[in-house]
Each structure stands twice: as C-alpha cells, then as structure tokens.
N, C-alpha and C positions, 0 to 999 in steps of 0.2 A: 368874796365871802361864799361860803358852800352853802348851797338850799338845804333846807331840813332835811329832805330826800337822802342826799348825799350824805350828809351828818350821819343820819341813820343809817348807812349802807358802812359808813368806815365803823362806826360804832359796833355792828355786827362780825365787821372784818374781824375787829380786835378779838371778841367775846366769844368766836367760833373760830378763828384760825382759818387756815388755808383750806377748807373748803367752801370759804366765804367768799367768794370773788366778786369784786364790782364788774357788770360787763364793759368792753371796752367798748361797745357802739357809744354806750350812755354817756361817756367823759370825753367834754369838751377840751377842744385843742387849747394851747396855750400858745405857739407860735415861738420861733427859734430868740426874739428877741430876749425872751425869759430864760431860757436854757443857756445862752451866752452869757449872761451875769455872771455865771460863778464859773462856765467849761470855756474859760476864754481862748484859751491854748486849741482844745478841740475845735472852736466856729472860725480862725482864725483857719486850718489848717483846711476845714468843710470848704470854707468859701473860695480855696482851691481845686476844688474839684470838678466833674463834669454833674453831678448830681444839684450841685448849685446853682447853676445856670441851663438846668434841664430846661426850663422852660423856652431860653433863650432859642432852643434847636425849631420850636417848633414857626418862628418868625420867619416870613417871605426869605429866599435869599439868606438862607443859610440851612446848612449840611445838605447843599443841592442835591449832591451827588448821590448819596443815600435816599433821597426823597424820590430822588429817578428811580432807584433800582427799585423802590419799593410802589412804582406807580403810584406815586404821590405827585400835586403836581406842586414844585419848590418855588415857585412864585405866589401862592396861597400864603396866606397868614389862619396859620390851625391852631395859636393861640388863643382862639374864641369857641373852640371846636370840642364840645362837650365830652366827645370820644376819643380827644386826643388829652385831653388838659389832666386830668386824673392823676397821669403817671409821670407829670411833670411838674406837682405843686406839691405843696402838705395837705392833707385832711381835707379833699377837694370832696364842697357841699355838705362837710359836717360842721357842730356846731363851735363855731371857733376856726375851721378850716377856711380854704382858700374859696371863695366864691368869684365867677366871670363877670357879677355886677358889681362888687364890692368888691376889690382885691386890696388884700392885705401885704405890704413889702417883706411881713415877717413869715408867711408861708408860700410864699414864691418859693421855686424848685423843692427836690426833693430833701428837706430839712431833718432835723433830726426827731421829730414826731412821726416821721415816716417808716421810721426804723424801730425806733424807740415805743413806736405808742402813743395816743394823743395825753397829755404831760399835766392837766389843772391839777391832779387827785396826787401822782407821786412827787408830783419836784416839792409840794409842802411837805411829803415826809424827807426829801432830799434836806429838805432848809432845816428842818429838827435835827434832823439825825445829825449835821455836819454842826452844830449847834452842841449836842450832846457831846460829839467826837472832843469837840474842840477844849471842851469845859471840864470834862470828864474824863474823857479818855474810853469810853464805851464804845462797842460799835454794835450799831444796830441790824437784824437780820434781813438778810437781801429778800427774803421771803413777803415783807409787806410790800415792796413795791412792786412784784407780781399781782399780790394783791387788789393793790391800786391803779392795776392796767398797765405797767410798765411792764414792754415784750424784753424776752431773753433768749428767745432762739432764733427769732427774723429771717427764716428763711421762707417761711410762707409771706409773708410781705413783699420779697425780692420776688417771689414766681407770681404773687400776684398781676405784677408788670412783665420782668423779664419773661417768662414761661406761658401766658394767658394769649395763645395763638391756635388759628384752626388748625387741629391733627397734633395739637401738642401730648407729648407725654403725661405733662400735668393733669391730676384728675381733677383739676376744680379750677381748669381753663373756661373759661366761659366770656363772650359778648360784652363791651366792645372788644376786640380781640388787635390785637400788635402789628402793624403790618411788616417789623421788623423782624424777621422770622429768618432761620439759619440755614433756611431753603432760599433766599433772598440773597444772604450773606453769611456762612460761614461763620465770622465773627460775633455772629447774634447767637450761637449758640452757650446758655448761661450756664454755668460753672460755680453753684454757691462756692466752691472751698475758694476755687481762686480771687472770684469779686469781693470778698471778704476782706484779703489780703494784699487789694489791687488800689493802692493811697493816689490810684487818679481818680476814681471814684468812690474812695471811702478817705474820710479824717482819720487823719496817725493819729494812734493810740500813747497817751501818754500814764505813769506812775500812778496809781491808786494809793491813796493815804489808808484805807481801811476803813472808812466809816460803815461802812458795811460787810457783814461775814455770812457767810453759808450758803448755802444753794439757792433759788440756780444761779449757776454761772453759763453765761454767756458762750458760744463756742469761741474756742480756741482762746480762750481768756488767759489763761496762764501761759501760753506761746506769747500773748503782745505783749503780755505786762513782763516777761522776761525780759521782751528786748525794746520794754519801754521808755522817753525821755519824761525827767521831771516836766512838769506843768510850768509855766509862768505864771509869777505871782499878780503881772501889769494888767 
C-alpha cells in the first residue's frame, strides 16, 4: 500500500501534469520478481544475458583473466566489496534495493529496475493502464510513468557504471571508479548505440500491444518494435 506521502505526490502528479515529478531517489525498488508477472517473454530472454549474472563475475575464480589485466587479484571474492557490488546488483543500498546483509534473489544482477528505474510507483500505473487497455480499448499516456519515476532515455544509468573511471570523458564520472577501463582493455570502451542493440547483454525486445501512446519514447523504439517478435502468452 502507498504511505499517504506517496498518495499525495501521485495525487499532485495528476492535478499538475508533467511538471510534477516524483523524485526517483524517493521510490522504492520493487525487484524483477514483480516485473516478470506480466514481461515474461522479456525476463526469460534477461536472464540470458551477461547483465544477469553480473554479479556472478565478481566471485573468486572467475573472469580471471580480466581481473589480471585490471590488477585485481582473481582469487578474491569482491562480491562483499561495497565498491565493486553497485554495478552488479539492482538498487544497491536503496530502499527495496539489493543490500550485502540482506540480499534479496530478486535484485541480484543488473535487473530491470536498473534500467528502467526503481518500479513500486509505475508498474501500479502499468497494472491499471493494461486493465483499461484490456476492457476498453484506451490507451493510456506514456507521460505518467515518467512521472512515476520510470526512465526513458537510460543512458545515464549505463555510464553510470560503464563510463564512471578515472580520466573518463564522462562529466559525472566520479569515485568508486571502474577498474575496467579501455586503457586496460579496448573492449571496455562503451558504446551506448551499440550496448543497446547488443541481446548478450540486453533482453530482445518484443511487440507492444499499445496500452500506452505518446511520448517519450525510448531510443531507438520504433527500430525494435519493427523488427519485434510477439510476446508469449505462458
């Protein structure tokens, strides 16, 4: 259930419109368990990825090879590693997020609240809105769940991690900092257009029914959903 707080902030959303925004610090995660209820097709396709098992990298004895180049020592376990853990979990030390005392199985790696946004405030306009769609035939505008703290352009979230190294180009790189750097490796140099479009570390994009219309859209939204597959209904 929402605290009055919350109540009051969507209440506002409505009655002011889009310069109403809830901040996204304040909205607590919800954890991929909840988001796969309905994107089953999409958590199916995540939980192939390298983004899933981000976490897994940072275990003794495993991605030795890279943990050398980066003067790391790969017999360590940096899964306890407050400066490693971050950019390997969901919502690491917010509320609802992944904690090293309390770990939750639903924001291990990086999930779809990572990308998306942490999910309590929009996925209940998600569950209305596909409610209306469904009854009605309306569709509701994409605009509330920016409102609601769901992101639509996610590339600051990606440089958060990818990009956040010392001498980075990024101007809001800052401490702990990456030790995977493209001065290290080459391959570490990040590329939003391509990671975007790169389904070993992102979930295929499948068919939008249209419960939602208008801006924003997402990049490169109308390229996946051209050449996107229906959803599974299972």
């Amino acid at each position: 259930m929402l605290s009055y707080r919350r109540r009051a902030l969507f209440g506002l959303v409505f009655l002011l419109g889009a310069s109403s925004v809830i901040a996204k610090d304040d909205i607590p995660y919800d954890g991929r368990k909840k988001c796969s209820g309905c994107h089953k097709s999409q958590y199916q396709s995540w939980k192939e990825t390298g983004h899933a098992n981000a976490l897994d990298s940072l275990k003794p004895g495993v991605k030795t090879e890279a943990k050398k180049k980066a003067k790391l020592d790969p017999d360590k376990d940096y899964s306890n590693d407050k400066d490693c853990v971050a950019c390997h979990v969901t919502g690491f030390e917010k509320e609802g997020g992944y904690t090293i005392d309390d770990p939750s199985i639903y924001t291990v790696g990086v999930g779809c609240e990572s990308c998306h946004g942490p999910g309590s405030e929009y996925r209940l306009i998600h569950r209305t809105a596909s409610r209306k769609f469904d009854s009605k035939g309306k569709a509701t505008p994409r605009s509330v769940l920016e409102e609601a703290g769901e992101e639509f352009q996610f590339i600051e979230r990606c440089n958060a991690c990818h990009m956040s190294y010392e001498g980075s180009p990024w101007p809001n790189s800052s401490k702990p900092y990456t030790p995977f750097t493209p001065e290290v490796d080459p391959k570490y140099t990040f590329d939003f257009d391509k990671a975007v479009r790169n389904h070993d570390a992102m979930h295929q994009h499948y068919k939008l029914v249209g419960v939602f219309t208008g801006p924003p859209l997402p990049p490169f939204h109308q390229e996946f959903q051209k050449a996107a597959q229906p959803a599974s209904e299972e």
